[in-house]
N, C-alpha and C positions, 0 to 999 in steps of 0.2 A: 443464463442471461448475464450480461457486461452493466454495469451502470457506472456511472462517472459524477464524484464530486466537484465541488464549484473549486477546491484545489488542487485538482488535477489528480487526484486516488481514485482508482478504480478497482470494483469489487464484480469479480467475476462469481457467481452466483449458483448453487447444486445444492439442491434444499436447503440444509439449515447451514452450509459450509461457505465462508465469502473467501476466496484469495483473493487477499490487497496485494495491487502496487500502485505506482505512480504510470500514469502515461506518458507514451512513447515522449509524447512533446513537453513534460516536462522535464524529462533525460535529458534530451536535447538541449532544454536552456541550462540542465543544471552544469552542463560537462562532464569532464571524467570524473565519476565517481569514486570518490577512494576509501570509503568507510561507511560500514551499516552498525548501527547501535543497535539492538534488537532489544525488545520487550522480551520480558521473561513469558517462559511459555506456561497456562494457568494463569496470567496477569486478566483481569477484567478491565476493559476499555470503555469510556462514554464515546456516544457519536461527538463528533465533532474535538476534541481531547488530542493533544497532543501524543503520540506513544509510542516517537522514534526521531532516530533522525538519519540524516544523508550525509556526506561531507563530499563535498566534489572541490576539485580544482580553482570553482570560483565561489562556491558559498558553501554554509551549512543550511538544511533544511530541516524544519521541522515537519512531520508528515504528520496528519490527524486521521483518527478514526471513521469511515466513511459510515459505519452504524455501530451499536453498542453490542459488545460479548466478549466472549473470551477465548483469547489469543490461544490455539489449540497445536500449533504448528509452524516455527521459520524457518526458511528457508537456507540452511546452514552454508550452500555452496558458495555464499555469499561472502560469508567472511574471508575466501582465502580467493575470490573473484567478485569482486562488487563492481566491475565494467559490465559483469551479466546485465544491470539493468539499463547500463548506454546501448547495448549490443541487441537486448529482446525484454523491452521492458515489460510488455503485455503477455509476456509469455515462459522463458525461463528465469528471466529477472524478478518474477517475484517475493513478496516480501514475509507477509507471514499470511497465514489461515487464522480466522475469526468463525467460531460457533454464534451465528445471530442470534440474539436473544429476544429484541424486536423488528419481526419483518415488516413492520408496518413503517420502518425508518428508510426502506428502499425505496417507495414512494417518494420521497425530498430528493431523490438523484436524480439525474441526468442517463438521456440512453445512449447519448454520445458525450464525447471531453465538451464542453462547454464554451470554451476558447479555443 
């Protein structure tokens, strides 16, 4: 299952495993992407929590945790192509994997991007 935060993070969903990224459309306003900060892997995240950012062409972004646990997994290809997430953000562009801690915080999403 897909669910979509009010900022535009989406957490694709396989039991207890979320891959975050940003949707498609907010690639698109951000531009070229040129830099992913990543969380340490092991790092525990709150919903809602700052615990990265973007650097594109026209701004920096801060992304937030779309539920709370711990960051199990990032997406390394990113560092040496971070257009992965202009190019497929819903899909190779993602950002890290999150072990949910509570699944009852999926609930508060969206089943589509919201905007």
């Amino acid at each position: 299952m897909k669910k979509y935060a009010e900022n535009h993070e989406y957490a694709s969903v396989e039991g207890k495993i979320a891959t975050v990224g940003i949707s498609q459309e907010a690639a698109d306003d951000l531009g070229d992407i040129t830099e992913v900060t990543f969380p340490e892997v092991g790092k525990e995240v709150k919903k809602g929590d700052s615990f990265l950012t973007l650097e594109s062409i026209k701004a920096t972004q801060e992304i937030y945790a779309p539920m709370s646990g711990v960051i199990i997994e990032v997406n390394t290809a990113l560092a040496d192509t971070p257009e992965l997430i202009n190019d497929d953000a819903e899909g190779e562009g993602w950002i890290v994997k999150i072990e949910i801690s509570d699944a009852a915080e999926l609930d508060d999403l969206f089943d589509e991007d919201p905007f």
